[in-house]
C-alpha positions in Angstrom: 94.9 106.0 54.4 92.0 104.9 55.6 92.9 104.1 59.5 91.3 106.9 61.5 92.2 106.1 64.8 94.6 108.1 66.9 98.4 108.0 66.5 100.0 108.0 69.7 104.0 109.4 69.1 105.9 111.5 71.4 107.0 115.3 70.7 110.3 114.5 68.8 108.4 111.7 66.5 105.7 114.7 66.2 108.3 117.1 65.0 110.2 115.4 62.9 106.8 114.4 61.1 105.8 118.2 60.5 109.6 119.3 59.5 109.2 116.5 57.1 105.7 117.6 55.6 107.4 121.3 55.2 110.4 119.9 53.4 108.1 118.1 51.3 105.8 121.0 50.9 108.4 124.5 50.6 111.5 122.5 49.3 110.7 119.4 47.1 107.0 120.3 45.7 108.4 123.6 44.5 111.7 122.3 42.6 109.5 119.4 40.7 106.9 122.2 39.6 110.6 124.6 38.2 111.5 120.4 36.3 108.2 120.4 34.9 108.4 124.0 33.7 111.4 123.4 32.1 110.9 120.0 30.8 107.4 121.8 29.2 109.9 123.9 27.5 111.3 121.7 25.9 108.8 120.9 23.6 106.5 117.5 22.4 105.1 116.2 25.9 104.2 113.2 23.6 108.1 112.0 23.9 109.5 114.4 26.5 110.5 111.5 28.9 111.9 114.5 31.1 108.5 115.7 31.4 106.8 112.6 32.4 109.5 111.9 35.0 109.0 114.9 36.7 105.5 114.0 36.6 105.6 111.2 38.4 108.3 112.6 40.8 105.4 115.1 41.3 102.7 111.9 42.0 104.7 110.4 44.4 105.3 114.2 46.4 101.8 114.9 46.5 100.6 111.8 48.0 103.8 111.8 50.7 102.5 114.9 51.2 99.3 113.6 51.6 100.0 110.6 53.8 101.9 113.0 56.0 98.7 115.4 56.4 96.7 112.7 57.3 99.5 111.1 59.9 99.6 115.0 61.5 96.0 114.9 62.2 95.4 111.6 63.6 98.7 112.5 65.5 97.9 112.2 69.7 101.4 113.7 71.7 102.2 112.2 74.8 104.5 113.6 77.0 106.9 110.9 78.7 105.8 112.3 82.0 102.3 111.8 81.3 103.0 108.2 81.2 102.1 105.7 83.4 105.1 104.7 85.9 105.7 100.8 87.1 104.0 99.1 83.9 105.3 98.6 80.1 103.2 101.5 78.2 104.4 104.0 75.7 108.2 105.3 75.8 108.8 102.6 78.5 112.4 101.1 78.0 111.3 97.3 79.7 114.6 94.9 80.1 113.4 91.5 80.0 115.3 87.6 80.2 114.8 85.7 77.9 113.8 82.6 79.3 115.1 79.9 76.2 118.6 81.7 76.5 118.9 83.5 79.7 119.5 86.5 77.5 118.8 89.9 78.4 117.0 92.8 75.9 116.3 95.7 76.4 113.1 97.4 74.2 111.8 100.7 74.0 108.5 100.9 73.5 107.4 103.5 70.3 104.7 104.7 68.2 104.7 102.8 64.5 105.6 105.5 62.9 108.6 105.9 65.1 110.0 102.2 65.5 113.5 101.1 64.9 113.6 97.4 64.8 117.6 97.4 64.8 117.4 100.0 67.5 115.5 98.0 69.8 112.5 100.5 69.3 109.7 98.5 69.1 106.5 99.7 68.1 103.4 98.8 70.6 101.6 97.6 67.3 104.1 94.8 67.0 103.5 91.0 68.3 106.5 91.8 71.1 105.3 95.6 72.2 101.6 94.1 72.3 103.0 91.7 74.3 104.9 93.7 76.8 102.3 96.1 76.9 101.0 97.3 80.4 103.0 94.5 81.7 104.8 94.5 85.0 108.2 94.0 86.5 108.4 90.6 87.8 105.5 89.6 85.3 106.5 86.5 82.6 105.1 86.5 79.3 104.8 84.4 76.5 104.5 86.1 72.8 103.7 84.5 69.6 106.1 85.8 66.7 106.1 84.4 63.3 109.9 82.7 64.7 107.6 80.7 67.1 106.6 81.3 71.4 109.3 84.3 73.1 109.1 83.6 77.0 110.3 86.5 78.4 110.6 87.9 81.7 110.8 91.3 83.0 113.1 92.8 85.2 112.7 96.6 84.8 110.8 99.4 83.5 112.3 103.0 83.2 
């Protein structure tokens, strides 16, 4: 957690982030602190294995929790109107040829925190959302994947 820069995600991404962190925080937090109470109860702590599950369980909460925090503040909203028109930017849905197959895609560009590979929602982090990005219709480009060189052209931007 040490990246500090802004995170760019759009209302929904923002929301579901902060229903998340109270899930995490009024639902989950509270029933591993009621296992631990009654795993204390149980006696020895030495060889109560139900206490040091609950432990961890309680670990691994508190530093979702954490991460999520830290995610809320660097958190930037952008409103999809706010965005630019005519070029590939955030929220931008960009069909593009294929030029090795004379295939068409069509990618939506996202936030990392809310990309969906199998969706087709890339993130703008990613070698083929860099790519795209701030791109125009008619433009070609060429983007270096691990897979080897995607030639791609565009033919809209929504």
């Amino acid at each position: 957690m040490t990246d500090s820069s802004p995170l760019h995600m759009s209302e929904e991404g923002f929301e579901k982030l902060r229903a998340e962190l109270h899930k995490m925080k009024f639902v989950d937090r509270p029933a591993i602190v009621a296992e631990i109470k009654k795993a204390r109860e149980l006696g020895d702590l030495s060889e109560n294995a139900e206490y040091h599950a609950a432990k961890e369980a309680q670990t691994h909460i508190e530093r979702v929790i954490a991460e999520l925090e830290f995610k809320i503040s660097r958190a930037v909203v952008v409103k999809r109107d706010e965005v630019a028109k005519g070029k590939a930017y955030l929220f931008a849905r960009v069909t593009v040829l294929d030029l090795d197959d004379d295939e068409e895609e069509i990618y939506t560009l996202v936030s990392a925190e809310e990309s969906k590979p199998d969706d087709n929602h890339i993130s703008i982090k990613s070698p083929i959302g860099k790519g795209l990005l701030g791109k125009s219709v008619g433009d070609i480009v060429e983007i270096q994947v691990p897979a080897g060189v995607l030639k791609y052209k565009i033919l809209n931007i929504e």
